[in-house]
C-alpha positions in Angstrom: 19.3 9.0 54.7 19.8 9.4 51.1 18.6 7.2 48.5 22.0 5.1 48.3 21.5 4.2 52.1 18.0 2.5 51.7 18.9 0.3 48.8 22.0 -0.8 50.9 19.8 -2.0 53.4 17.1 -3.1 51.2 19.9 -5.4 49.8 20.8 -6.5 53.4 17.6 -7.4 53.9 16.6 -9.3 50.9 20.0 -11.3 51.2 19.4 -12.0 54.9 15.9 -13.4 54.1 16.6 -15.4 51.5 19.5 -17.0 53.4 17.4 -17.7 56.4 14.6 -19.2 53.7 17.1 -21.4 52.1 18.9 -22.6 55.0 15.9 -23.3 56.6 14.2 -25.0 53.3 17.6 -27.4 53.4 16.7 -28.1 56.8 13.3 -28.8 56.6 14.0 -31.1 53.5 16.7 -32.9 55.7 14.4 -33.2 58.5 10.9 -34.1 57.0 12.2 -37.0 54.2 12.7 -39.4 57.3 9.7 -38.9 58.2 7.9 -39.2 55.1 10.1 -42.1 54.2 8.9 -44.0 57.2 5.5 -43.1 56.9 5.1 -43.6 53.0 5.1 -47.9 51.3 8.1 -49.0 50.6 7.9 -48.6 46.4 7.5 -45.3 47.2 9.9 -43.8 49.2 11.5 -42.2 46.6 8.8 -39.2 46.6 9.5 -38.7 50.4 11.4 -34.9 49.8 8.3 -34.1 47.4 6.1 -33.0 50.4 8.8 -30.6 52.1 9.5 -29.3 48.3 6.4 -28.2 48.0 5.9 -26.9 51.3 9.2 -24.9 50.8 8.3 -23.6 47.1 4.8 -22.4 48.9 7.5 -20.0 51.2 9.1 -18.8 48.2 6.3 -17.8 46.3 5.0 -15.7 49.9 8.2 -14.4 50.7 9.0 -12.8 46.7 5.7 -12.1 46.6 5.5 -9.9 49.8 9.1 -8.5 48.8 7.3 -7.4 45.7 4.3 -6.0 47.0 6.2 -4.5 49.7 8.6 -2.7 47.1 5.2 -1.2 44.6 3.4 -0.2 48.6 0.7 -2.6 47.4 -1.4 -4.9 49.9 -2.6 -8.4 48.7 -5.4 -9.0 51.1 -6.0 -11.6 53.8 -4.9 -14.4 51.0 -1.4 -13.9 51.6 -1.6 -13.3 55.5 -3.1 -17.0 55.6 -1.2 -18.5 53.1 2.4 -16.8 54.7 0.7 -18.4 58.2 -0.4 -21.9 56.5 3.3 -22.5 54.8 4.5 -21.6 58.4 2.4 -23.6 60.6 2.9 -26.6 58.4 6.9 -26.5 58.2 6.9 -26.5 61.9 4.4 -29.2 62.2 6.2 -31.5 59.9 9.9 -30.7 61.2 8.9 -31.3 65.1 6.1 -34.0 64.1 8.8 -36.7 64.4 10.0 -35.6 67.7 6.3 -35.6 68.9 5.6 -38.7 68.2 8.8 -39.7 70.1 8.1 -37.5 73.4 11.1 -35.7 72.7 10.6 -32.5 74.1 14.1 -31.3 73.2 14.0 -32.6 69.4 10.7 -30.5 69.2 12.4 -27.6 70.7 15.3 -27.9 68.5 13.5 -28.5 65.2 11.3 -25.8 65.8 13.9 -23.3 65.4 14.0 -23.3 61.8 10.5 -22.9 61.1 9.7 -20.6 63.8 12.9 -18.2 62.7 11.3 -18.1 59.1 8.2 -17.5 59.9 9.2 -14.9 62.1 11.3 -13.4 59.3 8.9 -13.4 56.7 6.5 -11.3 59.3 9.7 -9.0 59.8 10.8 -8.6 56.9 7.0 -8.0 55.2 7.0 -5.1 58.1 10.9 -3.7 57.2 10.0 -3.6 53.7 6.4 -1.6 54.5 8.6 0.6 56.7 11.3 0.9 54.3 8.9 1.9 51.3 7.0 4.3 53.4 10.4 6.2 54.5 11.5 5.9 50.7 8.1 7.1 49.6 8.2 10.1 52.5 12.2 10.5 51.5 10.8 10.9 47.5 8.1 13.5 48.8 10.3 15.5 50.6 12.6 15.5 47.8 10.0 16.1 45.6 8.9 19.1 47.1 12.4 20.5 47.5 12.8 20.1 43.7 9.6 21.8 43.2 10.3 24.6 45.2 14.0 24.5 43.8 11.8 24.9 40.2 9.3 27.2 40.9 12.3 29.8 42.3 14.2 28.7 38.8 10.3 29.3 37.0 10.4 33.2 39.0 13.9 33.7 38.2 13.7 32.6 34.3 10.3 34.2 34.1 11.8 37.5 35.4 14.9 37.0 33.4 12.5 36.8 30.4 10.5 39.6 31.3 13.1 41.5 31.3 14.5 40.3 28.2 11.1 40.8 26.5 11.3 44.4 27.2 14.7 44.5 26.0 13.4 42.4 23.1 10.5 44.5 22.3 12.4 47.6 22.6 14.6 46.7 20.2 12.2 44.9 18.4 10.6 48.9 17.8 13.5 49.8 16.7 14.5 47.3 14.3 10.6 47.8 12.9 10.9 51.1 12.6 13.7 50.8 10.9 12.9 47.9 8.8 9.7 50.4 7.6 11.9 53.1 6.6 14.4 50.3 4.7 11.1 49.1 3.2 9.6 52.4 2.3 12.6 52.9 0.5 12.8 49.3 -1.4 9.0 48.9 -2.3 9.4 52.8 -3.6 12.2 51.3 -5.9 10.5 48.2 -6.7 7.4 50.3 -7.8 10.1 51.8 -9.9 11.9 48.7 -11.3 8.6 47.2 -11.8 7.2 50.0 -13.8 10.2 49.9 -16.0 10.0 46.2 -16.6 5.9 46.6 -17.2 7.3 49.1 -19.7 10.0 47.0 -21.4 7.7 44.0 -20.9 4.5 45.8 -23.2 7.3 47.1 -25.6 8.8 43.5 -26.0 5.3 42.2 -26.4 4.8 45.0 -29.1 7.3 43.7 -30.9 6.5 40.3 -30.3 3.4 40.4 -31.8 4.5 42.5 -34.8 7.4 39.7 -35.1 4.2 37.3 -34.9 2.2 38.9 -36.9 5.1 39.5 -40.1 5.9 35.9 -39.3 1.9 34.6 -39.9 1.8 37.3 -42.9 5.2 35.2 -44.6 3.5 31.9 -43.9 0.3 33.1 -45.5 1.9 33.7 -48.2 3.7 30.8 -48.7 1.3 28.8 -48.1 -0.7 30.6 -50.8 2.4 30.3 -53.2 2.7 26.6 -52.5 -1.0 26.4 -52.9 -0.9 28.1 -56.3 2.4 26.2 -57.3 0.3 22.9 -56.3 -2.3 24.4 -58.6 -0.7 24.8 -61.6 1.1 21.4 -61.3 -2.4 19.5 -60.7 -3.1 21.5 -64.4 0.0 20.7 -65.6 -0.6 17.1 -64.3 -4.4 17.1 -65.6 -3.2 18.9 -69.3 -0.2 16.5 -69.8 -3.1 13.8 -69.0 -5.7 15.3 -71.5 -2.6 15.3 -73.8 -1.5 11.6 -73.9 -5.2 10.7 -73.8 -5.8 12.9 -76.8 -2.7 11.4 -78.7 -3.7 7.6 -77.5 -7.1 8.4 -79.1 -5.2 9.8 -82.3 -3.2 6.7 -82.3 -6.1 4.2 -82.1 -7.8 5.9 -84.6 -5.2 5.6 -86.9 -4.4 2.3 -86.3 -8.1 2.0 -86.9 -7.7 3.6 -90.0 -5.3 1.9 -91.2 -6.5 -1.6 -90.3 -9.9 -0.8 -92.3 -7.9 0.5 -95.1 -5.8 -2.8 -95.5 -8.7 -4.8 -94.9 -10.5 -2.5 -97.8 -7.2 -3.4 -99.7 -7.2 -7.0 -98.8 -10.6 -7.4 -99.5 -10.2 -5.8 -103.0 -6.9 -7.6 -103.9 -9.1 -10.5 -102.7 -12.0 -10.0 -104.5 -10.3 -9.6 -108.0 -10.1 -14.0 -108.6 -8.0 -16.3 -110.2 -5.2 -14.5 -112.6 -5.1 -15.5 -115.9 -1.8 -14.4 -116.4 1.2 -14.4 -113.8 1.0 -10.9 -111.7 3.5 -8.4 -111.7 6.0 -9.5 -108.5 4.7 -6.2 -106.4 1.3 -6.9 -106.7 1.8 -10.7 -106.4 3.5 -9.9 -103.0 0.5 -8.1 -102.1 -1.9 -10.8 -103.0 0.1 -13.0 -100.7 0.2 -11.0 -98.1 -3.5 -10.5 -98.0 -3.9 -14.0 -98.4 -1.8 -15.1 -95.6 -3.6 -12.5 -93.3 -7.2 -13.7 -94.4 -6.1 -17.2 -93.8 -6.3 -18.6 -97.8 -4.4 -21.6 -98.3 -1.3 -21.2 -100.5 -3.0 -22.8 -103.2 -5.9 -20.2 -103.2 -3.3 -17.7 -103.1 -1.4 -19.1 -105.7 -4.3 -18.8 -107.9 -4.9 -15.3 -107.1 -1.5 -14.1 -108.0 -0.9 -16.8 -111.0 2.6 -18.0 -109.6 3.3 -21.4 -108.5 2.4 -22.9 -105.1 6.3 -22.8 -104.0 7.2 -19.0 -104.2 3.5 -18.6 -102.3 5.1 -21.5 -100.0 8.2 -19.5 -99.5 6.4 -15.8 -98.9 3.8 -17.9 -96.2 7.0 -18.8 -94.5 8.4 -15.2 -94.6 5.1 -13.8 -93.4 5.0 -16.4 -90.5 8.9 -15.9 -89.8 9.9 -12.0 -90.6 13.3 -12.5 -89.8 14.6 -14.7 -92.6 12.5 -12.9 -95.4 15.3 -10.1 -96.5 17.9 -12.6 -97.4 15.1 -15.1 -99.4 14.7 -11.5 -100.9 18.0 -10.8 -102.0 18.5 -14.7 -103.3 15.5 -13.9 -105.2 16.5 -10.9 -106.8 19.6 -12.4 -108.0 
């Protein structure tokens, strides 16, 4: 029996149980409510199928539950045996219990068909499923241990096939080393070669690197020491054109200095000379006037110095104190 087979009749036997549990569940249901009915108060008649419900759900949990531990080859204990007996005992009781309490022999006969065929069942079927999963489980050894001995004979063969193939393998493995030792012989011989040739072109290039390096520091040396000296003589440049316009700002103040002492030595004599007896030359009047108007005399007092009258000393105060307008006064003077 292949493994097709079994679950075909696994199938047949899970749909035959469960079709003898629900018709006989419907039945029981049917069967019981009368009875609860009659023997429940009146308000509550309505809960009359709850009894048989529960009863019933108590066979379905045992019967999936078996089916279950029968498929995983697992055993449950003693709990199941008694509850699989209770849920039994008690649909029977309460489908015949009406006919009982009649002394009807036949009802009790006929309604405990049902319960009796389940229970029956569920014993059956428990010990078809055991059976079942023992042959499946021997079946899975069996095939098992073919396939392993269908393996280990593929293991010998492969392994000798390898064997075989290592030798080949290694043989031509011995070869190809050989000749790859020769190939190598020859390359590393030439890269010893090409490597001594580029150490040689590589010490020339740095040679001439570092005489390229060396001209090159050599050039910026000396440009930096030209810029240097050309910095040089501009900071003297800078510093002698400096020391120059000092020296010529000195010479300038000093002659301005001069020069102010020497027309305050002239002022102060043109000043010091006093009242004119006579009217002064026009020259030396301007003079007076000027000194005067620089000292700060009054036109009067210069008028008095110079001997001419307080109006021309008016008019040379106001050319003194407005330069612009003194050259034509001049020239209307003159004529």
């Amino acid at each position: 029996m292949n493994s097709v087979q079994t679950r075909s009749a696994e199938r047949a036997l899970s749909g035959g149980t469960w079709l003898i549990v629900c018709g006989a569940m419907l039945y029981s249901i049917l069967t019981v409510t009368p009875l609860m009915a009659a023997h429940t108060a009146e308000e509550w008649d309505w809960t009359a199928p709850i009894l048989p419900l529960v009863v019933d759900a108590a066979v379905v949990i045992v019967v999936k539950l078996d089916d279950v531990l029968a498929r995983l080859g697992g055993n449950g204990g003693r709990w199941p045996v008694t509850l699989r007996w209770m849920t039994g005992l008690m649909t029977l009781a309460l489908n015949t219990a009406d006919s009982a309490l009649k002394k009807d022999l036949v009802g009790v006969a006929v309604h405990s068909v049902a319960p009796l065929l389940l229970i029956v069942t569920a014993e059956t079927s428990l010990a078809y499923r055991r059976a079942i999963a023992a042959a499946v489980a021997a079946l899975e050894d069996q095939q098992r241990a073919e396939r392993e001995r269908r393996e280990r004979q593929a293991r010998e063969r492969a392994e000798q096939a390898r064997a075989e193939a290592r030798e080949e393998r290694e043989h031509a493995a011995q070869l190809a080393r050989e000749q790859r030792e020769h190939e190598a012989r020859i390359t590393r011989e030439q890269a010893e070669r090409e490597e001594r040739q580029r150490r040689e072109e590589r010490e020339a290039r740095q040679r001439a690197e570092a005489a390229e390096r060396e001209a090159r520091e050599r050039r910026e040396r000396e440009r930096e020491q030209r810029e240097q000296e050309r910095l040089r003589r501009e900071q003297q440049a800078r510093q002698q054109a400096e020391a120059d316009r000092r020296e010529r700002a000195e010479q300038a103040e000093r002659e301005h200095r001069d020069r102010q002492e020497r027309a305050a030595r002239e002022r102060a004599a043109l000043l010091e000379r006093g009242p004119a007896e006579v009217k002064l030359p026009e020259v030396e009047a301007r003079r007076i006037v000027a000194a005067g108007f620089e000292s700060g005399l009054s036109v009067r007092q210069a008028a008095e110095l110079c001997g001419w009258s307080v109006g021309w000393v008016s008019q040379r105060y106001a050319e003194h104190r407005h330069p612009g307008t003194g050259g034509a006064e001049l020239a209307i003077a003159g004529n």
